[in-house]
VEXDREN-2710 file (C-alpha; in Angstrom, 1 decimal):
% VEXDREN-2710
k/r/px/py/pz
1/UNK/115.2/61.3/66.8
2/UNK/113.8/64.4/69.4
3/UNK/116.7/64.8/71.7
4/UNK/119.6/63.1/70.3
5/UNK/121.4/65.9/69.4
6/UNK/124.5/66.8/71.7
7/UNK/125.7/70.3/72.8
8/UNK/128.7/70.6/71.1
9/UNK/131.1/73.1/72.2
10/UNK/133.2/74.3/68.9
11/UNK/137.2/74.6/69.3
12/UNK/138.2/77.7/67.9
13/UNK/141.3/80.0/68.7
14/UNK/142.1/81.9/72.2
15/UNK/144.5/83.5/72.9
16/UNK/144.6/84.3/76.6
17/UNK/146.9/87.2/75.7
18/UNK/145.1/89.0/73.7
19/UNK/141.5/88.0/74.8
20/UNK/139.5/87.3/77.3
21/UNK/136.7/84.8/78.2
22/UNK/133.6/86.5/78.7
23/UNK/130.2/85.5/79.3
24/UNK/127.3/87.5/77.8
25/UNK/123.9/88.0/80.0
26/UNK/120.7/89.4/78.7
27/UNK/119.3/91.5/81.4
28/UNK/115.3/90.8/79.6
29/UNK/115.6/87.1/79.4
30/UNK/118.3/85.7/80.8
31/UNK/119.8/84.4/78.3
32/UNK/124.0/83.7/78.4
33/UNK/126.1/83.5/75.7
34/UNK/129.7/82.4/76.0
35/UNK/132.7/83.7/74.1
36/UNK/135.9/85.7/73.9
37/UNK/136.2/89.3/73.6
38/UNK/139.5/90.7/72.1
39/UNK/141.7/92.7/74.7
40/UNK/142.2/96.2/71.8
41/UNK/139.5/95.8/69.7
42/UNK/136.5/94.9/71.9
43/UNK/135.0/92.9/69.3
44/UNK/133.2/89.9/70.6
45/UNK/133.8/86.1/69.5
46/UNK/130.3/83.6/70.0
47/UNK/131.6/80.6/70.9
48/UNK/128.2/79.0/72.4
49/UNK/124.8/79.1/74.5
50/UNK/124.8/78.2/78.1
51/UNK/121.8/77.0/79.2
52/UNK/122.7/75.8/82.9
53/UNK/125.6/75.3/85.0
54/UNK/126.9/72.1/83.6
55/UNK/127.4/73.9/80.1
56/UNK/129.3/76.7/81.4
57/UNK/132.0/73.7/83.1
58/UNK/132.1/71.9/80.4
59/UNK/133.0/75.3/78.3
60/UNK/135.5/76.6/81.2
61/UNK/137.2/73.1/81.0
62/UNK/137.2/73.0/77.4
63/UNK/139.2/76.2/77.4
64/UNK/141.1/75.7/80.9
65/UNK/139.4/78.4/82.3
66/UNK/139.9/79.0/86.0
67/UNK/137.0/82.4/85.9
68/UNK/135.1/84.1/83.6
69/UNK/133.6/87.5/83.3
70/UNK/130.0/88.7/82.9
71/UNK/128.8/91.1/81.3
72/UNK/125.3/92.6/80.3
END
């Protein structure tokens, strides 16, 4: 019941061309958020949490993501 629920990364669009993968940091807690952020407009797209190091591979291979940005 406790536990059974998987991290599921959603599919939505990217573009490499007009966006960019980024990952958002909290400087307070730490906290990272992955996403896309458009190239013109700035605007930010929430794709998912990353809470460790095996979530933020299976999001970069998800997408065929060689790096990713950080920013805070």
């Amino acid at each position: 019941m406790f536990g059974s629920k998987k991290n599921i990364i959603p599919k939505i669009p990217y573009d490499p061309n007009t966006q960019r993968a980024v990952l958002k940091c909290s400087i307070c807690n730490g906290e990272q958020v992955a996403g896309f952020k458009d190239k013109t407009t700035g605007k930010f797209t929430e794709v998912c949490l990353i809470r460790d190091e095996k979530e933020l591979d299976k999001f970069m291979e998800l997408y065929d993501l060689s790096s990713i940005s950080k920013e805070y």
